[in-house]
C-alpha positions in Angstrom: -54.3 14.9 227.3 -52.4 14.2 230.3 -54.5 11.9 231.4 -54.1 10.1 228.0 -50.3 9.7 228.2 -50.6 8.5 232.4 -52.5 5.6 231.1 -49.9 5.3 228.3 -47.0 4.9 230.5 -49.1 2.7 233.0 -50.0 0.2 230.0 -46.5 0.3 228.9 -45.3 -1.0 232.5 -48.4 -3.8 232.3 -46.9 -4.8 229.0 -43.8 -5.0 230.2 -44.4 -7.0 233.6 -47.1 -9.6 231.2 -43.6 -11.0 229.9 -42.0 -11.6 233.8 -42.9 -14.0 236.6 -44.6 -11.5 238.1 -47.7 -12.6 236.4 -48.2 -15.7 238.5 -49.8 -13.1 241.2 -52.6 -12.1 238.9 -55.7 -12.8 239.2 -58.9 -13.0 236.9 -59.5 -9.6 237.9 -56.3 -8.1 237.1 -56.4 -10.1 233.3 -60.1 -8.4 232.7 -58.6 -5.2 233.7 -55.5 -5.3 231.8 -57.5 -6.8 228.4 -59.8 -3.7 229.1 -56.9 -1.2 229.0 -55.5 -2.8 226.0 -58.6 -2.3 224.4 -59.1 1.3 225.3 -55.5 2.3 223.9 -56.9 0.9 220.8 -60.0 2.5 220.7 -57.4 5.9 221.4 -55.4 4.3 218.3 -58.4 3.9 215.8 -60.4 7.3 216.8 -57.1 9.7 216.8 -55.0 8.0 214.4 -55.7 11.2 212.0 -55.4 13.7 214.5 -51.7 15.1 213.9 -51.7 17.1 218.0 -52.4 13.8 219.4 -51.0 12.0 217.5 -47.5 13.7 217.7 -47.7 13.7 221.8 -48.1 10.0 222.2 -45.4 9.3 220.0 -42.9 11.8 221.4 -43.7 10.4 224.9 -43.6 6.6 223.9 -40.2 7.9 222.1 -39.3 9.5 225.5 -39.7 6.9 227.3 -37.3 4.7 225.6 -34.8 6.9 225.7 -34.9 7.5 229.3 -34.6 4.0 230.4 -31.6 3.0 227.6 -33.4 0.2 226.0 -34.5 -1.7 229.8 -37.0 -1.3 231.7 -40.7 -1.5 231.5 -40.8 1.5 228.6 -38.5 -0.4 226.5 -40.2 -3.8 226.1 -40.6 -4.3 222.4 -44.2 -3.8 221.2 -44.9 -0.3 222.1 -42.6 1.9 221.1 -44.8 4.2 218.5 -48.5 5.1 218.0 -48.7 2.0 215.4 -48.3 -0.2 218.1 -51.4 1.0 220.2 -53.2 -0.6 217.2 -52.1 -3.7 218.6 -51.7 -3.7 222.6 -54.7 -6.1 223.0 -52.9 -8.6 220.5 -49.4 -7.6 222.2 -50.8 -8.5 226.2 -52.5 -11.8 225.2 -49.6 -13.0 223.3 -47.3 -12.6 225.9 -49.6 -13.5 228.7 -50.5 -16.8 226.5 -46.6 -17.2 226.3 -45.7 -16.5 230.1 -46.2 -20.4 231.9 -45.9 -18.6 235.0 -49.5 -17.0 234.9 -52.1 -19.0 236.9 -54.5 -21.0 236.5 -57.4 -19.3 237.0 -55.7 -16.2 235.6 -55.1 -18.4 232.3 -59.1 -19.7 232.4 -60.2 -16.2 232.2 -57.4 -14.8 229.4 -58.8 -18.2 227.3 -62.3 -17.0 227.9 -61.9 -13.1 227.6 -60.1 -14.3 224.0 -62.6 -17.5 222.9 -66.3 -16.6 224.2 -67.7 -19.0 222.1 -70.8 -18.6 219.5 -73.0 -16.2 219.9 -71.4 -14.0 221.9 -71.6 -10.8 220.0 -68.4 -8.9 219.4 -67.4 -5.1 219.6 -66.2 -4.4 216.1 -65.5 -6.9 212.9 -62.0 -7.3 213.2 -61.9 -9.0 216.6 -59.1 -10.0 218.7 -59.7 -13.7 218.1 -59.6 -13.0 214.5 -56.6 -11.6 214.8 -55.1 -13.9 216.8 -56.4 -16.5 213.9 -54.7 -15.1 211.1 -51.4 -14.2 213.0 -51.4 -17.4 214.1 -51.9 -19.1 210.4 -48.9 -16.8 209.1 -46.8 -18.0 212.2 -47.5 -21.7 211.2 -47.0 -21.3 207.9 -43.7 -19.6 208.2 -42.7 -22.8 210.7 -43.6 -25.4 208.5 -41.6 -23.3 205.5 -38.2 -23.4 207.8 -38.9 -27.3 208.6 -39.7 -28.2 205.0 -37.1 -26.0 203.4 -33.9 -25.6 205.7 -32.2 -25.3 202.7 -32.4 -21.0 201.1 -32.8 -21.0 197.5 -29.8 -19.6 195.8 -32.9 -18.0 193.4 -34.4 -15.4 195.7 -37.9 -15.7 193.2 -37.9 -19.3 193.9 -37.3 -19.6 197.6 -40.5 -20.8 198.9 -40.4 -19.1 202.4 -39.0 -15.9 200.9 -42.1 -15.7 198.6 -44.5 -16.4 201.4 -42.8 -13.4 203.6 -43.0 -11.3 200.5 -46.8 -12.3 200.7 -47.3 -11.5 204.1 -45.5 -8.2 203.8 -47.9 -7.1 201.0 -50.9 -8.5 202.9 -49.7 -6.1 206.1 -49.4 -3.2 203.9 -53.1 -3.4 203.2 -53.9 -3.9 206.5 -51.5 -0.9 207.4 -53.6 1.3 205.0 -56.8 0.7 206.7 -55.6 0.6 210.3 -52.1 2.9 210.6 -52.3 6.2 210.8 -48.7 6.1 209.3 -49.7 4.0 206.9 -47.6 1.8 205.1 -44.7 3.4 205.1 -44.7 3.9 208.8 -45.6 0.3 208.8 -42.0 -0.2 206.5 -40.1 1.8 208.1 -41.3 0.2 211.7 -40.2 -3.1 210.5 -37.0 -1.9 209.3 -36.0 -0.8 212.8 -36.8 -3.8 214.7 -36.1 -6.5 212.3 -32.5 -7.9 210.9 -32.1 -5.4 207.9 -30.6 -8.1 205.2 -33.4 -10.6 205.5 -36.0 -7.9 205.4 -34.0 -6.7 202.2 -34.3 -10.1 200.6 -38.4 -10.1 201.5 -38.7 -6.3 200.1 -36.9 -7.7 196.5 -39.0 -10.8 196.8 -42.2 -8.8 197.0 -41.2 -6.7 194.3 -40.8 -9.2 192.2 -43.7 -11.3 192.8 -46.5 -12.0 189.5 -49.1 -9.7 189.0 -52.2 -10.9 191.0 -55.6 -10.1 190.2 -57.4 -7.1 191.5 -60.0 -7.1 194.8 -63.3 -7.7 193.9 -66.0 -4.7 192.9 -67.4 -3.3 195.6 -64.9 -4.0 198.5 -64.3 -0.4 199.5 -61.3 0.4 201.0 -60.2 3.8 203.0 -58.0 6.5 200.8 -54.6 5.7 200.5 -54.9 1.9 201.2 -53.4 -0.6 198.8 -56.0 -2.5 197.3 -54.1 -5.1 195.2 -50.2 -6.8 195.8 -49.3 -4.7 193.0 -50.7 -1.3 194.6 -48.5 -2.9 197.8 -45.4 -3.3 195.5 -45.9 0.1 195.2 -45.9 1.3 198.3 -42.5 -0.6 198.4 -41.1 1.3 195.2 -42.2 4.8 197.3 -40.7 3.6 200.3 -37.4 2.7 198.9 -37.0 6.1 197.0 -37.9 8.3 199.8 -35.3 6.4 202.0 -32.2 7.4 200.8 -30.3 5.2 203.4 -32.3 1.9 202.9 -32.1 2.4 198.9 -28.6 2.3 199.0 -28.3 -0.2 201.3 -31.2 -2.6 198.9 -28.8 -1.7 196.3 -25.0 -2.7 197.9 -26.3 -5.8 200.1 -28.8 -7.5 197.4 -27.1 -9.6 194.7 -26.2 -8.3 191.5 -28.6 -10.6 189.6 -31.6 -9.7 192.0 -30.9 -6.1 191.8 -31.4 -6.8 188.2 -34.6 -8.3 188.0 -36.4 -5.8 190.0 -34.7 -3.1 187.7 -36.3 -4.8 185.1 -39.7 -5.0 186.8 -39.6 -1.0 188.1 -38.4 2.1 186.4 -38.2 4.3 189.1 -36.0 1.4 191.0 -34.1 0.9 188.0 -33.3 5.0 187.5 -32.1 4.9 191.2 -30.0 1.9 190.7 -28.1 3.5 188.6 -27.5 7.1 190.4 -26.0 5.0 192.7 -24.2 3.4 191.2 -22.9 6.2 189.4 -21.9 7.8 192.3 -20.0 4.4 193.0 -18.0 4.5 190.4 -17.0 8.6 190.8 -15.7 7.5 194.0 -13.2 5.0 191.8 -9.7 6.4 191.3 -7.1 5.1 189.2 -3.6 3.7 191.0 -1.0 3.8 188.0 1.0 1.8 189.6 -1.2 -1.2 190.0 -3.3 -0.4 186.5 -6.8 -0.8 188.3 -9.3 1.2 189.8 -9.5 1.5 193.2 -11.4 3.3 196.4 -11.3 6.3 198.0 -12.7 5.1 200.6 -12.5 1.3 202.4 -16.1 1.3 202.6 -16.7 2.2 198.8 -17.6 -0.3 196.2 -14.5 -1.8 194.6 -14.4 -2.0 190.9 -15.1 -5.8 190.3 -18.4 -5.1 192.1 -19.1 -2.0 190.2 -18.8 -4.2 187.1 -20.0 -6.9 188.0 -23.9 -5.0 188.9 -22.9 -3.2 185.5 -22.4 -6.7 183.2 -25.6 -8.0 185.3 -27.5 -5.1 184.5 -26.7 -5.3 180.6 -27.5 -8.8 180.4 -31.4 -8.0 181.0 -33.4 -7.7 178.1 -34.6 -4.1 176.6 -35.2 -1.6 177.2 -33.4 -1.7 180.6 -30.0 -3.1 178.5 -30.4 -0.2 176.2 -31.2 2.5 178.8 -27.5 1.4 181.1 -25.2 1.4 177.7 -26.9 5.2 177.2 -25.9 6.0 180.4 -22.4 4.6 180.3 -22.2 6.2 177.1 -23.0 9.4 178.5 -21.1 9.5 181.4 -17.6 8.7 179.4 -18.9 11.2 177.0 -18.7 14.0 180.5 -15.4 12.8 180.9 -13.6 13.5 177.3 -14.9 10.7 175.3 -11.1 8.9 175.7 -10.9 5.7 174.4 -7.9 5.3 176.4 -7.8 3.2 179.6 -7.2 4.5 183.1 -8.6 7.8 182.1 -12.4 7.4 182.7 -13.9 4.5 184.9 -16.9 4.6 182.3 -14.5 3.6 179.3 -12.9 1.4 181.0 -16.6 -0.2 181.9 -17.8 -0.2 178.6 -14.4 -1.8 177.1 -14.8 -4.1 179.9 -18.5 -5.0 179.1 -17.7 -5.2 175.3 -14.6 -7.4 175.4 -16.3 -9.6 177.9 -13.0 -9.0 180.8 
């Protein structure tokens, strides 16, 4: 085990120099090796990816690592900072090394050949490195062309071209994550969540959950337990991910628009039930000023009460049963509170007289 983690903390410092100038003193040699050591952490990645002991010692030690050098140094370049990421160091070291101008030429010759052989040069598993180089760099392209075609962002999240194609590739990585990840997808959400900017990844979460039905793989593709087969298996994994992050559900649920919030209410039950918890604890927070005759915050953080109703009047404006099921609820809640009929009493009546006078 020891052993192990060495190599671990050696790659993590070859990872980290591939991306300096320090690369222009490699030779072929060096590139072999360091391709070679990729490829045995992933080898470590695929055969104890189930194995909890292991599993649990290279993370804490990749987790150490980080810690101990603040965020610089060779432990903290980005790429390996859990056990999903030795899944990957091959793809990681020849995307920086393909990056970094300052590698040689000869150095370069023999990363293009360890990475292209050519036909008939027989590889060691299916999924090769210069298939996945392939496909990472399709989704890359497509992404570019996207921005360059559409600078413009959709004001409809469903409609935004580039948000749609994320929300594809997000559901495509999930089924990926399932066969490869020994977190699985939600280790492969909640790895994204910490290293990407949280409100666009949002938008791409709704976007997913709110793409069409697709049609189911074909008979006969097997896949390993717990992998999402289909986009709709994907979507959820997304619904599961949300609930059993209390944090990023409540922040899906303040930063999203009202109307998005909506829709994928509509689409998901379990969403939609959590949608409104929160937002029932939103409007406890509420407290009426008499002086002013509105509702206002405890708290400056808290949702103020023209948000509260305005994710409320959205909300009743979708069609059955999801209408029915948040005028039950309001009814309820005022119900808890005395049943008054009588404004600045109960933030519920004063929702629902709201919502029924149209003000």
């Amino acid at each position: 085990m020891e052993s192990l983690l060495q190599h671990l903390e050696r790659f993590s410092e070859v990872l980290a120099v591939s991306r300096t100038p320090h690369v222009s003193t490699w030779d072929p040699a060096t590139v072999r090796r360091a391709l070679q050591w990729a490829r045995y952490l992933r080898h470590v990645h695929r055969r104890f990816g189930r194995h909890a002991r292991i599993r649990t010692a290279l993370e804490r030690r990749l987790q150490n690592q980080w810690r101990q050098e603040g965020g610089s140094g060779p432990a903290a370049a980005p790429g390996l900072t859990n056990f999903q990421a030795l899944g990957r160091c091959d793809l990681l070291l020849s995307l920086r090394l393909l990056q970094n101008r300052a590698l040689g030429e000869a150095a370069c010759h023999s990363l293009l050949q360890q990475l292209f052989p050519g036909p008939g040069v027989p590889g060691a598993d299916e999924d090769t490195l210069q298939g996945r180089l392939a496909r990472l760099a399709r989704r890359r392209s497509a992404v570019h062309m996207l921005r360059l075609c559409g600078s413009r962002e959709s004001p409809v999240l469903q409609e935004d071209a580039l948000m749609k194609t994320q929300a594809e590739l997000l559901l495509a990585r999930l089924r990926e994550a399932g066969r490869a990840a020994a977190a699985g997808p939600g280790g492969l959400l909640s790895s994204l969540w910490e290293r990407v900017p949280h409100d666009n990844f949002l938008k791409v979460v709704a976007a997913a959950l709110l793409l069409p039905p697709s049609s189911p793989r074909p008979r006969g593709e097997e896949l390993e337990p717990g992998t999402p087969s289909t986009a709709g298996e994907g979507r959820r994994e997304l619904v599961r991910w949300l609930l059993g992050r209390s944090d990023i559900m409540a922040a899906f649920c303040r930063r999203l628009p009202a109307g998005v919030l909506a829709s994928v209410a509509g689409r998901h039950p379990e969403l939609s039930r959590g949608y409104l918890g929160l937002l029932t604890d939103w409007g406890r927070q509420l407290r009426y000023d008499l002086q002013q005759g509105v509702w206002v915050g405890a708290e400056p953080q808290g949702v103020p009460w023209e948000e509260l109703y305005g994710r409320f009047e959205s909300l009743c404006r979708a069609p059955p049963p999801l209408k029915d099921e948040v005028l039950t609820a309001l009814e309820s809640w005022k119900a808890q509170d005395g049943g008054f009929q009588v404004r600045g009493l109960s933030v519920w009546t004063d929702l629902l007289l709201a919502l029924g006078s149209g003000t």
